[in-house]
N, C-alpha and C positions, 0 to 999 in steps of 0.2 A: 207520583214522582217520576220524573225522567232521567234517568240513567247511562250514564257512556260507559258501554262497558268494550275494553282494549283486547285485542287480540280474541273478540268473538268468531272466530274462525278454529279457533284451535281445537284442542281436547278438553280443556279444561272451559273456556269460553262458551260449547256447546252445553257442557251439563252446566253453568249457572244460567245460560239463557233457558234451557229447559225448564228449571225449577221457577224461573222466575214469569214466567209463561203460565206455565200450573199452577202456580198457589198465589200470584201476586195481581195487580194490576197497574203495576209499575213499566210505564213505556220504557222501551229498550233502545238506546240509539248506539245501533251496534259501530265499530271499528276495526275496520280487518287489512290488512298491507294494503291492498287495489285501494283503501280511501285515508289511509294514514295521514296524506301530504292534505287534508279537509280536517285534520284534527284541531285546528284553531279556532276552526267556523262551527264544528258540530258539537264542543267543548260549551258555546255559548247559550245554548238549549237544553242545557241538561243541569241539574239539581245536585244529582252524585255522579261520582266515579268510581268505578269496580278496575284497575287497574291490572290484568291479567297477561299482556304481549310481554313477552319475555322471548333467551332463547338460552334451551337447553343442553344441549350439544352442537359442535360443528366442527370444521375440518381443523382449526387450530383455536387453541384454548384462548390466545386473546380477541378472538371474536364473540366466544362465548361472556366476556366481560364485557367487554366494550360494546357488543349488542345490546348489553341488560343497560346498561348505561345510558345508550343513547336514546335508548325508549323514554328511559323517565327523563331524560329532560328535555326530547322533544313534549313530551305531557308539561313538565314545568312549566317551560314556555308558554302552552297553552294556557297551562292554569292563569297564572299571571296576567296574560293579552284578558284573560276575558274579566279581569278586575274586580271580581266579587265572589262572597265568600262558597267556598262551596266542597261537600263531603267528599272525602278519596279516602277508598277503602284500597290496601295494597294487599295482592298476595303477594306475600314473604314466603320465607322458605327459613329450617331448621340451620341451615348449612352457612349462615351467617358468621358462625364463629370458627368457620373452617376454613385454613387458608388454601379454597380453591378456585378457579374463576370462578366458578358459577355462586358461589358466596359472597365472594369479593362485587362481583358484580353489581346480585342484588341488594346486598349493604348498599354499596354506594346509590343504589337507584333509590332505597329508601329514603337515606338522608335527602337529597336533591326533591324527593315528592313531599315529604316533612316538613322542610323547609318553606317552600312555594306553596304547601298551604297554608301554613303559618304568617307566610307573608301577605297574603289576600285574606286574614280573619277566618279563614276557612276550619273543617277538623280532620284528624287523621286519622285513620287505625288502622295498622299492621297485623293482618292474620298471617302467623306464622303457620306455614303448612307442613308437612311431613312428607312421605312418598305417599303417590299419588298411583291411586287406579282404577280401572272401568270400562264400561262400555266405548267401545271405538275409542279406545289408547294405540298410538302408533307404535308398532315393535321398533328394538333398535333406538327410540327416541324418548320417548313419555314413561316408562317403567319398566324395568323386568319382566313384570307381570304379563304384561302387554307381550315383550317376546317370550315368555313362555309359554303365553297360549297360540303364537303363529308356531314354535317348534312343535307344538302339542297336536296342533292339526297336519302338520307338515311329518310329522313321524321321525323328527330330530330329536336328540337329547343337547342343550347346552354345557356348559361349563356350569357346575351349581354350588355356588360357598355353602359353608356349613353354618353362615351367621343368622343371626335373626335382625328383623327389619321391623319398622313401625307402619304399618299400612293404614292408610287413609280412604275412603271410596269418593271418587271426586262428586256424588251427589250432595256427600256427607261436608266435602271444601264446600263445595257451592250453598250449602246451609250456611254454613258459617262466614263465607263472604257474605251471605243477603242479611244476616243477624246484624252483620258490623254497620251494614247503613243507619242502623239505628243506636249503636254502641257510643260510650263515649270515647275520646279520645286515646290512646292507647296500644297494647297490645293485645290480640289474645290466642289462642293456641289450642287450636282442636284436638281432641285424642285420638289416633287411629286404634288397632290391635296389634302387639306384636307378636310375632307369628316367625316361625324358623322358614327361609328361603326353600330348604328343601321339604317341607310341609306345606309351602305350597304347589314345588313344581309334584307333589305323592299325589296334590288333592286334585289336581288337574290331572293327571293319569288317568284316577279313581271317575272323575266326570267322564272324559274323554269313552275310555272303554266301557261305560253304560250308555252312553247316548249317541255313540257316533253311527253305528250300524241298526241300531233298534229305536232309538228314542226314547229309552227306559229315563227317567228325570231321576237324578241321585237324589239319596238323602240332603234335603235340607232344615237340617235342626239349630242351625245358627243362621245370625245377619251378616257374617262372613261368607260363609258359604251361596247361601243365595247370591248376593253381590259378586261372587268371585264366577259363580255360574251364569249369572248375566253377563257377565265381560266377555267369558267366553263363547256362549250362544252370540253376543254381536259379532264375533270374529265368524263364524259362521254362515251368516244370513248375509245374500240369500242363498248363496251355489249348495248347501246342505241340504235345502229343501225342496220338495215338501217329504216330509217322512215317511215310507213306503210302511201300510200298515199287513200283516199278515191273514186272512180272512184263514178260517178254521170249517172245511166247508164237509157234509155229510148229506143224508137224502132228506134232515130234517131242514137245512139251510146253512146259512153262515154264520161262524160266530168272529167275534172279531175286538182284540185287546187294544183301547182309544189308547189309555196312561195306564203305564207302570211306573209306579213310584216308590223310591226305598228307602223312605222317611220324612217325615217332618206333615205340616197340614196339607190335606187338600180338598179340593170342592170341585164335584162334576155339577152340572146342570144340562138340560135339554131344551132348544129351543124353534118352532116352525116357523116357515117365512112365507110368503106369500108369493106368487111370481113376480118378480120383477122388484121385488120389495127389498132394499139395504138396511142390515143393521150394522151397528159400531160405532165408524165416526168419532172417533177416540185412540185417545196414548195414555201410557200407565208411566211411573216414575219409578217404582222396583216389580210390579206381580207380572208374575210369569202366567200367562193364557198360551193355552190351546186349544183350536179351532180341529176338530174333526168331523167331516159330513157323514151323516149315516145312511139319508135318503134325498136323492135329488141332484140334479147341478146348479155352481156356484162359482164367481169368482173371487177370491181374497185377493186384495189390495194392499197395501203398504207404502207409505211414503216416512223416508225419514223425516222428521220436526230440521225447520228451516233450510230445507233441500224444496227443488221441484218435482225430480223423476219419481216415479211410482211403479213400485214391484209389482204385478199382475199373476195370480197361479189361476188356472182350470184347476177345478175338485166336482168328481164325483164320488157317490155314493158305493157307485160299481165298481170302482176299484179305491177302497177306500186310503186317503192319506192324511198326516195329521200335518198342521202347520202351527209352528210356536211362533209369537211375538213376537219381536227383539223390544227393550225397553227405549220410550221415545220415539217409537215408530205410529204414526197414527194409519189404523187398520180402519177395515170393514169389508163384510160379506155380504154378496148381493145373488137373490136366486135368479140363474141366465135360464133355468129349462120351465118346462110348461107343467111341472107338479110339483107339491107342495115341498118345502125344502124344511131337513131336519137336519138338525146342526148337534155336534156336543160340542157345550166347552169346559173345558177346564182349569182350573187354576191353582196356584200353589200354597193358596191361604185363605182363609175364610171371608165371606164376606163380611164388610164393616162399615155398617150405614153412617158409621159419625167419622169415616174416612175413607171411602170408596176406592182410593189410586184410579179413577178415572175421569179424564179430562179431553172437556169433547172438543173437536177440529175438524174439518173435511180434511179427504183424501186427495182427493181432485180438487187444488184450489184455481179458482179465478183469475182471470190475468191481472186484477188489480191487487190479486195477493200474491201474485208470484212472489217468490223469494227471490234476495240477489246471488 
């Protein structure tokens, strides 16, 4: 299936393309502002629509409506020109029956995509979403969350209300937009957690001051937690890393602490490499990995998923340091010295042969896979 999906640039647009990368094989004909004014013509190659360009804040509140507006019917428009029938899946939003722009807004952008598909035979379904959070969320724009984890690294405390919130993990949206491509017509409405505002700016405290000077990984006994700690390791990556490890040295040698963990599962492993030999070539969707060398030199690489540039660390053995993941980062290690290379990694969950979280991609792509 061919897919248009709007506002593939965004926050929310990057983790459904992610998902759907990983687990689908549904081509993606993404949409970002630079090709908006080509939305007529790339409309007519595609099967569905995932409808995601919106805007969330701005300097005065009737742009935040009239932008949500003008999005959907320049899409109507498109729908329409290309005269046949075809899926739109809308992200919606809870806030529809509030009267604020950004409700008003996307009411009205629904009815207008409703409509125009209705009018081409086409089907619709409205995933109403809730608040929204995750890896590489913009502060100040895309969540709370999102600025409490730049306050959290930045050593500010915000404003913090005493309410409770419904949170959603935008992998957890981006399931439920790719579910709808095949839903019938309708609405439907994913469940987030809710969770008291100030319980999450305690539990990012609680992260922060275990892993920011040691790399000790908190307790993760929930799917909150985890989720909530990969949001903030992206805010992180890379200027945090690599994580200076302590060696413990006596006349018998060094000892040397890879992971300190203070709850929940996890799994070391050990593994040699050969000179010159790369393993990886792969991105995860939530497991948190760590790469620590024990013997040899190497370089770990990092590229984010539909980006070009690529992180590069030196590690050695001799001064050992760890390096974590970020989720959606396709990684690999390659041994650059002239003896055998020993690696630990570790992860945060057990292995699971009938679901792995891992999906393989070069680091270094090709010029004919450049990204735009």
């Amino acid at each position: 299936m061919k897919i248009l999906v709007t506002g593939a640039g965004g926050f929310l647009g990057w983790h459904v393309r992610l998902r759907l990368s990983a687990l689908t094989d549904h081509e993606v004909i993404p949409v970002y502002r630079s090709n908006w004014q080509d939305l007529p013509h790339l409309i007519k190659r595609a099967d569905s629509v995932i409808h995601l360009a919106g805007v969330n804040r701005a300097d005065r509140d009737d742009e935040v409506e009239e932008g949500n507006i003008q999005l959907a019917y320049d899409l109507s428009s498109a729908i329409k020109g290309a005269g046949r029938a075809i899926k739109v899946v809308f992200a919606g939003t809870i806030q529809t029956d509030r009267d604020n722009p950004y409700g008003r807004g996307k009411l009205a952008a629904q009815k207008l995509l409703e409509e125009a598909t209705q009018d081409v035979s086409g089907s619709f379904v409205n995933v109403c979403l809730t608040n929204l959070f995750g890896e590489h969320g913009v502060p100040f724009y895309n969540s709370f969350v999102a600025t409490f984890i730049h306050a959290t690294i930045a050593g500010k405390k915000p404003a913090i209300s005493g309410n409770s919130v419904e949170l959603l993990h935008a992998q957890d949206a981006a399931q439920a937009l790719i579910d709808a491509l095949s839903a019938r017509d309708g609405q439907v409405q994913p469940k987030g957690l809710v969770i008291g505002v100030r319980e999450v700016w305690d539990m990012l405290q609680e992260f922060h001051e275990a892993y920011e000077h040691t790399g000790d990984i908190p307790s993760l006994h929930s799917k909150f937690r985890i989720d909530l700690f990969n949001s903030y390791r992206s805010a992180l990556f890379p200027s945090h890393y690599p994580i200076r490890l302590l060696p413990h040295t006596d006349p018998r040698g060094s000892f040397v602490e890879t992971v300190r963990c203070h709850g929940g599962q996890g799994q070391s492993s050990i593994s040699t490499t050969e000179t010159g030999v790369t393993r990886g070539e792969h991105y995860h969707l939530t497991k948190i990995e760590r790469f620590a060398v024990i013997q040899g030199t190497a370089e770990i690489s990092l590229r984010r998923k539909f980006t070009n540039d690529v992180v590069t660390f030196g590690v050695s053995g001799d001064s050992p340091v760890a390096i974590d993941m970020p989720v959606g980062w396709v990684h690999n290690i390659t041994n650059t010295g002239d003896q055998l290379l020993i690696t630990q990694f570790w992860s945060h969950e057990l292995f699971r042969p009938e679901s792995p979280d891992t999906f393989a991609e070069p680091v270094q792509l090709s010029e004919k896979e450049d990204q735009p």
